[in-house]
C-alpha positions as CSV (number, residue, x, y, z in Angstrom):
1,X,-7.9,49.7,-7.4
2,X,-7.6,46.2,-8.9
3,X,-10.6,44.1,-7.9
4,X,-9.6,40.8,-6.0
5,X,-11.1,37.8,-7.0
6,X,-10.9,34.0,-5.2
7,X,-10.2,32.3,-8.3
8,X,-10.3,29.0,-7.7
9,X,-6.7,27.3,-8.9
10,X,-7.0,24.9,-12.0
11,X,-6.9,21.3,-11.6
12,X,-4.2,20.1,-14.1
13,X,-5.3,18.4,-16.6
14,X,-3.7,14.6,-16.3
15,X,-2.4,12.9,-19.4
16,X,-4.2,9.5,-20.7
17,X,-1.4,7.8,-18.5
18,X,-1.8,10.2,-16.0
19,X,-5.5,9.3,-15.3
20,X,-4.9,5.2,-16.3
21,X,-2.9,5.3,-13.1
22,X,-4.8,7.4,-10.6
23,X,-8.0,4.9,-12.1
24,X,-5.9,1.7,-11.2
25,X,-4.7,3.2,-7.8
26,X,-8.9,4.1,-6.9
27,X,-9.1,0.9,-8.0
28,X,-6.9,-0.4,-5.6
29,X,-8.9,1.0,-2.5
30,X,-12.4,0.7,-3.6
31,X,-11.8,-3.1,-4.4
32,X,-10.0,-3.5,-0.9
33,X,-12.9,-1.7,0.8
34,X,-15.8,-2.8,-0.9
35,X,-14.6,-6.4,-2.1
36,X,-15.4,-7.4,-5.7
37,X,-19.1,-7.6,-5.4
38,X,-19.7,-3.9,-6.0
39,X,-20.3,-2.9,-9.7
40,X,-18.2,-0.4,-12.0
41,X,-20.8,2.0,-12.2
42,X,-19.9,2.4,-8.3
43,X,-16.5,2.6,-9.1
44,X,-17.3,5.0,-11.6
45,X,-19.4,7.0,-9.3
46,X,-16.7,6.9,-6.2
47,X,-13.7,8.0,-9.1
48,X,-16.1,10.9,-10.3
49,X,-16.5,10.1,-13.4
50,X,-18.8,8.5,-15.9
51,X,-18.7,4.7,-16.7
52,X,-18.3,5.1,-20.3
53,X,-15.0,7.0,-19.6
54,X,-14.0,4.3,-18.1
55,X,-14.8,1.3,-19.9
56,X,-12.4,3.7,-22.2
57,X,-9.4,2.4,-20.1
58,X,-10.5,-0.5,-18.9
59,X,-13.1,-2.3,-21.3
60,X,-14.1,-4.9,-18.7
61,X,-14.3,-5.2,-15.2
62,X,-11.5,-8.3,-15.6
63,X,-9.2,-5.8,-17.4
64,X,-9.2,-3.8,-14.3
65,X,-8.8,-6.7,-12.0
66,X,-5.9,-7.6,-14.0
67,X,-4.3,-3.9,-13.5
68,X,-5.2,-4.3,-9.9
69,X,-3.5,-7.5,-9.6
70,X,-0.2,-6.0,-11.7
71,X,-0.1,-3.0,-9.6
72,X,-0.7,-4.9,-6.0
73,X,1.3,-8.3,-7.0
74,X,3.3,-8.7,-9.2
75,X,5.0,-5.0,-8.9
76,X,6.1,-5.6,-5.4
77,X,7.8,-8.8,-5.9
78,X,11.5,-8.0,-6.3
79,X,13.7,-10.0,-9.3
80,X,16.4,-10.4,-6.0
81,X,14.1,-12.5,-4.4
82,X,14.3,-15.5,-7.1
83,X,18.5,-14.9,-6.8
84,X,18.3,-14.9,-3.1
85,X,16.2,-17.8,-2.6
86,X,18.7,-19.9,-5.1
87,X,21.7,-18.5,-4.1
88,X,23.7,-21.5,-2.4
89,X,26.8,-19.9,-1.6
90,X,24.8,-19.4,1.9
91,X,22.9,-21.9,3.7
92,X,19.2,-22.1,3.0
93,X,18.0,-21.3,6.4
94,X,19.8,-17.5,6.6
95,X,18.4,-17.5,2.7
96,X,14.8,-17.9,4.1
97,X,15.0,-15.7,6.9
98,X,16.2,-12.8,4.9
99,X,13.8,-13.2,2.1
100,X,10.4,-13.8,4.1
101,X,11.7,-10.6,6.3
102,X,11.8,-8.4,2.6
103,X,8.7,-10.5,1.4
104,X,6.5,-9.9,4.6
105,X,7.7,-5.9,4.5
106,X,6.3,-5.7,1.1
107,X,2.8,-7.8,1.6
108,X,1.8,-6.9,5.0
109,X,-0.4,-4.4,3.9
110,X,-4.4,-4.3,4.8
111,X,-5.0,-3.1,1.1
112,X,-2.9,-6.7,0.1
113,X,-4.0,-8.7,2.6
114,X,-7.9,-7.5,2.2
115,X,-7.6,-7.7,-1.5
116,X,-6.4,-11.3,-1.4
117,X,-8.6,-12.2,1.0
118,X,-11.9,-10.9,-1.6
119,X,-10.6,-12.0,-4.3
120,X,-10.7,-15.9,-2.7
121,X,-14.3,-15.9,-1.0
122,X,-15.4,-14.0,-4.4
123,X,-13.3,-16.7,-6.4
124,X,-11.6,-13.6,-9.1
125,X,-8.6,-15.1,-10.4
126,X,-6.5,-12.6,-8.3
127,X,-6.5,-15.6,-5.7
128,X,-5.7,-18.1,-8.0
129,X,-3.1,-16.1,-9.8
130,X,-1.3,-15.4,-6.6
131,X,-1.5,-18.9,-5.1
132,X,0.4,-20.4,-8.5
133,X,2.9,-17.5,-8.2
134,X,4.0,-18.5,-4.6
135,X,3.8,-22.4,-5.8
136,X,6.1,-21.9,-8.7
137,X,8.4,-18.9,-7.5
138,X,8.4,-19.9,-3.4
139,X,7.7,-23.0,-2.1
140,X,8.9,-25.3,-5.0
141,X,12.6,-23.3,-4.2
142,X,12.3,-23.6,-1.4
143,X,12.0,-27.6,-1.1
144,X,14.2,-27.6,-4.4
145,X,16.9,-26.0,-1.9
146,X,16.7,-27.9,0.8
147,X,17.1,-30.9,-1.2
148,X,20.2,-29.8,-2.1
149,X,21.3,-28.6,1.1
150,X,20.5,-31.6,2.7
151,X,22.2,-34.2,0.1
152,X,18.8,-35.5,-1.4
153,X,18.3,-35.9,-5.4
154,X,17.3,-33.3,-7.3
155,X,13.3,-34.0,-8.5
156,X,11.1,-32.1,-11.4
157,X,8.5,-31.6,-8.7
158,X,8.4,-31.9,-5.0
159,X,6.1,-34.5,-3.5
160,X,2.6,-33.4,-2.4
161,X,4.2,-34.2,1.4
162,X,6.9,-31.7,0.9
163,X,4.5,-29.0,-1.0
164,X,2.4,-29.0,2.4
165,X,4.7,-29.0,4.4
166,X,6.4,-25.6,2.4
167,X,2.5,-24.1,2.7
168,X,1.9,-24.7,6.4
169,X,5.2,-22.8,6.7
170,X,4.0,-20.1,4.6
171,X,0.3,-20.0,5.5
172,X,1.5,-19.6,9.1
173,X,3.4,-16.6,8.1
174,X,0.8,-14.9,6.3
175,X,-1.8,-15.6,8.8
176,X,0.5,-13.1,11.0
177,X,-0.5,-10.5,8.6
178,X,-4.1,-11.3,8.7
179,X,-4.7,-11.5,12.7
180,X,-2.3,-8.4,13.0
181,X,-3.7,-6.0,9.8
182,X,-7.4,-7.4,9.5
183,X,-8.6,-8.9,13.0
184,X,-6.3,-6.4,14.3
185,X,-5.5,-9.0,17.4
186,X,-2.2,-8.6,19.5
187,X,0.8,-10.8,18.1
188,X,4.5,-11.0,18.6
189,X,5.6,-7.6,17.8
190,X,8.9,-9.1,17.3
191,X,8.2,-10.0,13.4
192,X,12.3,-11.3,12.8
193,X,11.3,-13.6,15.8
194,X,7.8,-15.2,14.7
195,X,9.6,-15.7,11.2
196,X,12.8,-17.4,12.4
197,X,10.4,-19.8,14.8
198,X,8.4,-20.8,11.8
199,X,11.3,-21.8,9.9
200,X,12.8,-23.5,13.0
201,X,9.4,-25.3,12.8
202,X,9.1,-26.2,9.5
203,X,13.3,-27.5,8.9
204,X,13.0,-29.3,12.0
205,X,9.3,-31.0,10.6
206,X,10.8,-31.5,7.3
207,X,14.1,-33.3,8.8
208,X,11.7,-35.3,10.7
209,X,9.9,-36.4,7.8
210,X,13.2,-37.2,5.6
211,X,15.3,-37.8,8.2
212,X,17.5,-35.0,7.5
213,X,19.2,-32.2,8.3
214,X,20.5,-28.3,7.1
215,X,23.1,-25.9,8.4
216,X,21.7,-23.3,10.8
217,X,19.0,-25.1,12.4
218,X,18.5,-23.1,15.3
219,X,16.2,-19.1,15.0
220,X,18.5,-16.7,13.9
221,X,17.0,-13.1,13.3
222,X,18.1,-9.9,11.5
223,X,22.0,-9.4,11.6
224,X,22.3,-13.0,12.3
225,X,21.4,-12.5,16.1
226,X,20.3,-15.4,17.9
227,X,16.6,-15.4,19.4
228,X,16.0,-16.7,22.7
């Protein structure tokens, strides 16, 4: 009779690639968990393996951080977005709605949120690095847009004025994320509706200031439904 064992199965054996990735993804919850105080020996020790191994991917902490910010960021921000946001064949307002709904889909996360948060009361560049990306590829569209919509001159840069008034838009939307995700307090569930008044609030500031005006002024949600 053929003796019967409980042979474990083998683990496979990941390719350099292989075990680059599942490092960055660890990587990814560890920092999101534990903030960017905590050491890469303790990283080491909560990946199961030795630090040497991985200072053999990652030579630094930074070079890590820098994976963690490529994998987090920058590889869920969609090229459409940039051709959405400056496509004028439809007016800016029903641009806006449509790419914050994608946009807040993709960040409101609490591994994002969490990580973004760390990363600014630890001061890593991750902060930093973000901020700049939504300067340069969100808000200054956005105001660039408008301008347009509304008849104003084109400009190199939008005024300070305009640029806070683009980021109290913005920070009010991502501040959903946080009170929902992180402090985990009760919000509008309606997410299409809290997006479409913050826009509502922000064109209707901005004509205000400039004393002027864009199609579609009035909160319009997904499928072009008006909110009430």
């Amino acid at each position: 009779m053929d003796k019967i064992t409980d042979a474990k199965p083998r683990k496979k054996r990941l390719s350099s690639a292989e075990r680059r990735q599942e490092f960055i993804t660890k990587a990814v919850e560890f920092f999101s968990e534990e903030g960017f105080e905590s050491s890469t020996r303790e990283l080491a020790r909560r990946l199961g393996v030795t630090q040497p191994l991985l200072y053999r991917y990652f030579p630094s902490k930074d070079d890590l951080i820098r994976e963690v910010y490529q994998t987090v960021y920058l590889n869920r921000w969609k090229p459409e977005w940039d051709e959405l946001l400056r496509d004028r064949s439809r007016p800016v307002r029903q641009r806006l709605q449509e790419f914050y709904e994608a946009y807040t889909d993709a960040i409101f996360t609490r591994e994002w949120i969490r990580i973004y948060l760390f990363s600014g009361l630890k001061g890593v560049d991750i902060n930093r690095w973000y901020v700049g990306l939504v300067d340069d590829r969100i808000l200054k569209c956005v105001i660039a847009e408008y301008r347009h919509e509304a008849g104003l001159p084109e400009q190199a840069e939008p005024s300070p004025t305009e640029l806070e008034l683009a980021w109290v838009m913005h920070g009010g939307i991502f501040y959903y994320g946080v009170r929902k995700y992180i402090y985990e307090s009760p919000v509008l569930e309606d997410k299409s509706r809290m997006i479409s008044d913050a826009l509502d609030v922000f064109l209707a500031g901005i004509g205000i200031v400039f004393g002027t005006k864009v199609k579609g002024s009035s909160g319009r949600g997904k499928g072009g439904r008006k909110t009430q």
